[in-house]
C-alpha positions in Angstrom: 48.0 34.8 273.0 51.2 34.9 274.8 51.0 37.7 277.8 54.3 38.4 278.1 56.4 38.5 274.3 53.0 39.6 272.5 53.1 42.7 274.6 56.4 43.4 274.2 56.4 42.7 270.3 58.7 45.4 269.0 57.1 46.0 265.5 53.7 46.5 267.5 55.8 49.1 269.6 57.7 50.9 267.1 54.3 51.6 265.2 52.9 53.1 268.0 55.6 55.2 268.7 55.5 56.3 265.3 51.6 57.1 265.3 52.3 58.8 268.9 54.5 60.9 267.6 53.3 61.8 264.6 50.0 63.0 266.0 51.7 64.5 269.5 51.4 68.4 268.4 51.5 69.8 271.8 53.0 69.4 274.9 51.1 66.9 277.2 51.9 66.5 281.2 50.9 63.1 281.5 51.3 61.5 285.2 51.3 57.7 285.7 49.8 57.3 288.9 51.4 53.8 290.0 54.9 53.5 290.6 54.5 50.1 288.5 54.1 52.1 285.3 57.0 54.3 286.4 59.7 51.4 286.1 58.1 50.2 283.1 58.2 53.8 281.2 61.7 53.6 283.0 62.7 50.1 282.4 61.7 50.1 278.4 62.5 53.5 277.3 59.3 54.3 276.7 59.7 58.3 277.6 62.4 57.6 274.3 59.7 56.5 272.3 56.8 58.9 272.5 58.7 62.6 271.4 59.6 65.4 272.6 55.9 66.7 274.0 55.5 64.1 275.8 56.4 64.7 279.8 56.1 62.1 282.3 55.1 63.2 285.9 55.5 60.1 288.5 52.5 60.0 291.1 51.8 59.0 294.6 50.5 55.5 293.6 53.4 53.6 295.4 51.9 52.3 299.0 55.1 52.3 301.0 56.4 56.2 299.2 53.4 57.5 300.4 53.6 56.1 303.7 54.8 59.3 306.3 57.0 59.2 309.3 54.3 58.9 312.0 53.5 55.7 310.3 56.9 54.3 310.5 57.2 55.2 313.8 54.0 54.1 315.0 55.3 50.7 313.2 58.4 50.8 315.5 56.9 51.8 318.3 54.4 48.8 318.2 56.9 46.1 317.0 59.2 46.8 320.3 56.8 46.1 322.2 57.4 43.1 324.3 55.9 40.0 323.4 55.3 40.5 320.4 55.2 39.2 316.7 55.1 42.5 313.9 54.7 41.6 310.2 53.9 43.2 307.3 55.6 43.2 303.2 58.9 43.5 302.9 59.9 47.0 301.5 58.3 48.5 304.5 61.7 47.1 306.6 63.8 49.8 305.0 61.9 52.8 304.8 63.4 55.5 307.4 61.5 56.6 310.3 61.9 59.9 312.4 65.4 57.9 314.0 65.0 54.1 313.1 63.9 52.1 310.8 61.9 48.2 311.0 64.9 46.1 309.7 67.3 48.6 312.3 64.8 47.7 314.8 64.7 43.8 313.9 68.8 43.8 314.2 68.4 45.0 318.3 66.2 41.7 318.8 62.6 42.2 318.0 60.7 39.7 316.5 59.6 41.5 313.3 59.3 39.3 310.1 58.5 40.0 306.0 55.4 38.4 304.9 55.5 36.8 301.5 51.7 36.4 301.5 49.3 38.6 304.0 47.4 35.0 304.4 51.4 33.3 306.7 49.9 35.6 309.6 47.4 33.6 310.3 49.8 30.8 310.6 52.2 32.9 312.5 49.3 33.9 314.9 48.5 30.2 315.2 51.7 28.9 316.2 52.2 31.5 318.6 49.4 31.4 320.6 51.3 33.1 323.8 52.6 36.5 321.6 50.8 39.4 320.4 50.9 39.3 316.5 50.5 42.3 314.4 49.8 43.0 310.9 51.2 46.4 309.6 49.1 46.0 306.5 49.8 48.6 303.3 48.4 48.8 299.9 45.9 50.5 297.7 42.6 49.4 296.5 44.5 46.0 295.1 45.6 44.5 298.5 42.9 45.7 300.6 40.7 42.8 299.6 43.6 40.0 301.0 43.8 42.2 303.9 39.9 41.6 304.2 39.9 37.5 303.8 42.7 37.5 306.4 40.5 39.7 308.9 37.7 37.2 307.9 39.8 34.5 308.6 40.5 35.5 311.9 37.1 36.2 313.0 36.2 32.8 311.7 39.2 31.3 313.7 38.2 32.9 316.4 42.4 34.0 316.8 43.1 36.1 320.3 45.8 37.0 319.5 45.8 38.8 316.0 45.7 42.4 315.5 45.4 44.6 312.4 46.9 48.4 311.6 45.3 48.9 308.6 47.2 51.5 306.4 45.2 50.9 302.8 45.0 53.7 300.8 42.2 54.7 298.3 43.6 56.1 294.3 40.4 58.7 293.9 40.9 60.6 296.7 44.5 61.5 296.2 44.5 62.4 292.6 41.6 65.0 292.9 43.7 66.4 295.9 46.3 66.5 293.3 44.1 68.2 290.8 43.1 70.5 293.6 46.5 71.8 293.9 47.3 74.8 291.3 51.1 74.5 291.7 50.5 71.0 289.6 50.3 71.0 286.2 48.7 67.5 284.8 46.9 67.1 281.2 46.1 63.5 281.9 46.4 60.2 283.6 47.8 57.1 282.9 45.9 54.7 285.7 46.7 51.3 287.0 45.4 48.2 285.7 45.5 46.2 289.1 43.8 48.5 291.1 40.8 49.1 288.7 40.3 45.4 288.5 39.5 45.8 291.9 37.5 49.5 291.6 36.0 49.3 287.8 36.8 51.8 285.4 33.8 53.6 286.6 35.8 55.1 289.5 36.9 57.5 286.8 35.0 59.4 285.3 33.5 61.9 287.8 37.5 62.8 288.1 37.4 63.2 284.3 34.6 65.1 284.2 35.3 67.3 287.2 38.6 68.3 286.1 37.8 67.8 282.1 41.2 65.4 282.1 41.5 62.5 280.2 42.3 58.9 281.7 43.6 55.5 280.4 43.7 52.8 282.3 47.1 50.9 281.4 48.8 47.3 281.9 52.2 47.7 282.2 53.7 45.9 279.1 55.1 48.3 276.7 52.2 47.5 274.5 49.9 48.3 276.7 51.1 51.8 278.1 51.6 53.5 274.1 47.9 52.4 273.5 47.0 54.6 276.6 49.3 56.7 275.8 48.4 57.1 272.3 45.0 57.6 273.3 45.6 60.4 276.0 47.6 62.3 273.0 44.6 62.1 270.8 42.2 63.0 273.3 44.5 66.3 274.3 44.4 67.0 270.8 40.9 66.3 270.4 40.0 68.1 273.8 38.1 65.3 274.6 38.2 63.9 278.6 36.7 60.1 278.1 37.8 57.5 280.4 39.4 54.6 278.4 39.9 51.0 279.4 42.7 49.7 277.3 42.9 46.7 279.9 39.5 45.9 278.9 41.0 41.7 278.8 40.7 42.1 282.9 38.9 46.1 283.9 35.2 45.6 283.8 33.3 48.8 284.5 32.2 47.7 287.9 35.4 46.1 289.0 35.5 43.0 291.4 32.0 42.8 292.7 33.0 40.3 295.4 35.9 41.9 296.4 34.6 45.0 297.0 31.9 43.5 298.7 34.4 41.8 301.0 36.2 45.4 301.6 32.6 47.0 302.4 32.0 44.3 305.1 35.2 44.9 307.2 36.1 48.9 306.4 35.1 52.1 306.7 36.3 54.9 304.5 38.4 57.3 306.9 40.9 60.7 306.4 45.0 59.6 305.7 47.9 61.3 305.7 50.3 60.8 303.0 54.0 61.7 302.6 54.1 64.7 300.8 50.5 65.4 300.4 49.2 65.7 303.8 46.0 64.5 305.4 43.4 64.0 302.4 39.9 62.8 303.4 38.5 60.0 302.1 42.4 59.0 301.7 42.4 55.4 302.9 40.8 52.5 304.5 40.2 51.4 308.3 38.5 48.5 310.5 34.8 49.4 311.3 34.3 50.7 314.4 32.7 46.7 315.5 35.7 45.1 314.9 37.8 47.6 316.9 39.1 44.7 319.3 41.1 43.6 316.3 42.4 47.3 315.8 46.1 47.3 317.0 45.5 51.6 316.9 42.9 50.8 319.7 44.3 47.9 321.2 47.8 49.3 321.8 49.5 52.9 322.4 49.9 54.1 319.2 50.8 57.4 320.0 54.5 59.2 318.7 56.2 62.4 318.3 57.5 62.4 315.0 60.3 64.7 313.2 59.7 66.5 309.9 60.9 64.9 307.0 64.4 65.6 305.9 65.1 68.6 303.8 67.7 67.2 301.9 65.1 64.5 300.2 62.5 65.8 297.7 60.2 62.7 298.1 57.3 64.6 298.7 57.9 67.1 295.6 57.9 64.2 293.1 55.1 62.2 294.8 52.9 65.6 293.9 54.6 65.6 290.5 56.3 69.2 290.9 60.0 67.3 290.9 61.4 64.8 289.5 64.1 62.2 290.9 66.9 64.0 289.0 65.8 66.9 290.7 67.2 65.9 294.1 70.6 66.8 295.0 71.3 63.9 297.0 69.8 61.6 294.4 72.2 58.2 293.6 74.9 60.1 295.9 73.9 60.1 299.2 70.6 58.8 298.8 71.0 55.1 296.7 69.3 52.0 297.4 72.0 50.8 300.0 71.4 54.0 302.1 68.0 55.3 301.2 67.0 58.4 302.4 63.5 58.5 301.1 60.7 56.0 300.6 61.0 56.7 296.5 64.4 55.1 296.6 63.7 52.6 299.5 60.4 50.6 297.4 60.3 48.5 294.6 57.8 50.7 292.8 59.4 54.0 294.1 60.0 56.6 291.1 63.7 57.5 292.3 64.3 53.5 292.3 63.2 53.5 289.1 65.5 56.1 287.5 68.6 55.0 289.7 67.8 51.3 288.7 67.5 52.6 284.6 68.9 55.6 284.0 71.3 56.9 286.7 73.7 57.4 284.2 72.0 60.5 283.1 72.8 61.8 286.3 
């Protein structure tokens, strides 16, 4: 089987737009959690293919959108410190603090570099035995497992000079505070593949259950997302709320036993704030309280005052799914990948990249 052009096989797709369409009958609010599936829908027309009941909300699954101000600024704060060495991925450079961003930052001097693998800090940490070397580490249930090896592997090296901000973020906790907010109007989920090969399907149903909405975990070939799709219309029309794996070729039920094993040895479930949604508990991930001498939030001064977000940028609206990029007024004018204004236009997976990137002209 070929992964790539047997997935994207167009007589495959236009059948199951066809079936999709044919058995849509009533409107369905259907949020993608993960910015990934956002730029697919976006990328391949797929919102063209699947009628006119069919309404796509985009979700908070994007690590960096979701990231809030006192974050970034935290971030700054730490990587102007002197002496030392801040890293972390690379569309976390861009996204605007209260005043500053990380790559304005890096242009005044400070040592502040894009990881292409979480695993080159160990190497940076190594060769620079005399600075202070932070990881700003980001991500959902998918990355926290690399962030976990490289933890290990600095305990094991026994690095000095290595420290951790752990910013991972949990997919659960988020959608039922999502769910638990009347002003949003969902029917069903469309979830990621790459984070439930780490969690398991199972991490699903008690959300289907509780809130009686159906779920279908998706790749993100076009193949892929109209099989979930087509079988979140027949379970609206069925009133039926089933979890179903359609990435059954990697999702097992469980997920990654070792993996999650790994995450349980080195963190602790804690409360996070994200952008737009506020402070949800059980939101993310954070060191255990015995490795809190590699905690940079212990370590170092993490403290900031930072401003509210800008009124002009919607980003939190359409990471709750009330709004939608088109929505914004400053969207692709102001606001445009060379001067972002929010985190939705500043990351790869960001829902307002998405529509400038594929459909700006609609504007």
């Amino acid at each position: 089987m070929d992964l790539i052009n047997d997935f994207r096989d167009k007589d495959l797709i236009f059948s199951l737009s066809n079936l999709i369409q044919k058995k849509s009958k009533k409107p369905l609010n259907i949020m993608e959690i993960c910015g990934g599936h956002t730029h697919s829908i976006m990328k391949f027309g797929i919102h063209k293919l699947v009628g006119k009941n069919i309404n796509f909300i985009h979700g908070p699954g994007c690590p960096v959108c979701v990231m809030p101000r006192s974050k970034i600024d935290a971030a700054i704060k730490l990587a102007s410190m002197d002496n030392v060495i801040f890293t972390t991925l690379a569309d976390m450079l861009r996204v605007p603090g209260s005043t500053s961003t990380l790559q304005k930052a890096r242009s005044q001097g400070h040592d502040i570099r894009a990881l292409y693998s979480p695993l080159d800090v160990i190497q940076i940490a190594k060769d620079n035995p005399d600075k202070k070397v932070i990881f700003f580490a980001i991500g959902f249930e998918t990355t926290t497992p690399m962030t976990a090896v490289v933890v290990e592997k600095a305990i094991e090296l026994g690095l000095k000079n290595l420290f951790f901000h752990i910013n991972h973020v949990t997919v659960p906790a988020p959608v039922r505070a999502l769910m638990n907010d009347e002003n949003v109007k969902i029917d069903a989920f469309l979830g990621p593949s790459h984070v439930s090969v780490i969690t398991g399907s199972k991490i699903y149903e008690s959300i289907a259950n509780d809130y009686k909405k159906p779920i279908a975990i998706s790749g993100f070939e076009p193949v892929d997302i109209l099989d979930g799709i087509l079988n979140l219309v027949e379970q609206g029309e069925n009133e039926t709320y089933k979890v179903y794996n359609q990435y059954k070729r990697a999702v097992k039920l469980e997920g990654n036993l070792k993996a999650k094993e790994l995450i349980d040895k080195y963190f602790k479930i804690c409360d996070f704030e994200f952008r737009g949604l506020g402070n949800i508990p059980n939101g993310g991930v954070d060191l255990k309280d015995k490795y809190s001498y590699l905690n940079a939030k212990f370590v170092f001064d993490c403290n900031v005052e930072s401003k509210k977000e800008s009124k002009a940028c919607i980003c939190g609206e359409i990471l709750k799914g009330r709004a939608k990029p088109y929505d914004c007024k400053i969207f692709s004018k102001v606001c445009n990948p060379q001067n972002p204004i929010g985190s939705c236009m500043v990351s790869s997976e960001g829902a307002c990249a998405a529509y400038y990137k594929y459909a700006k002209e609609n504007v």
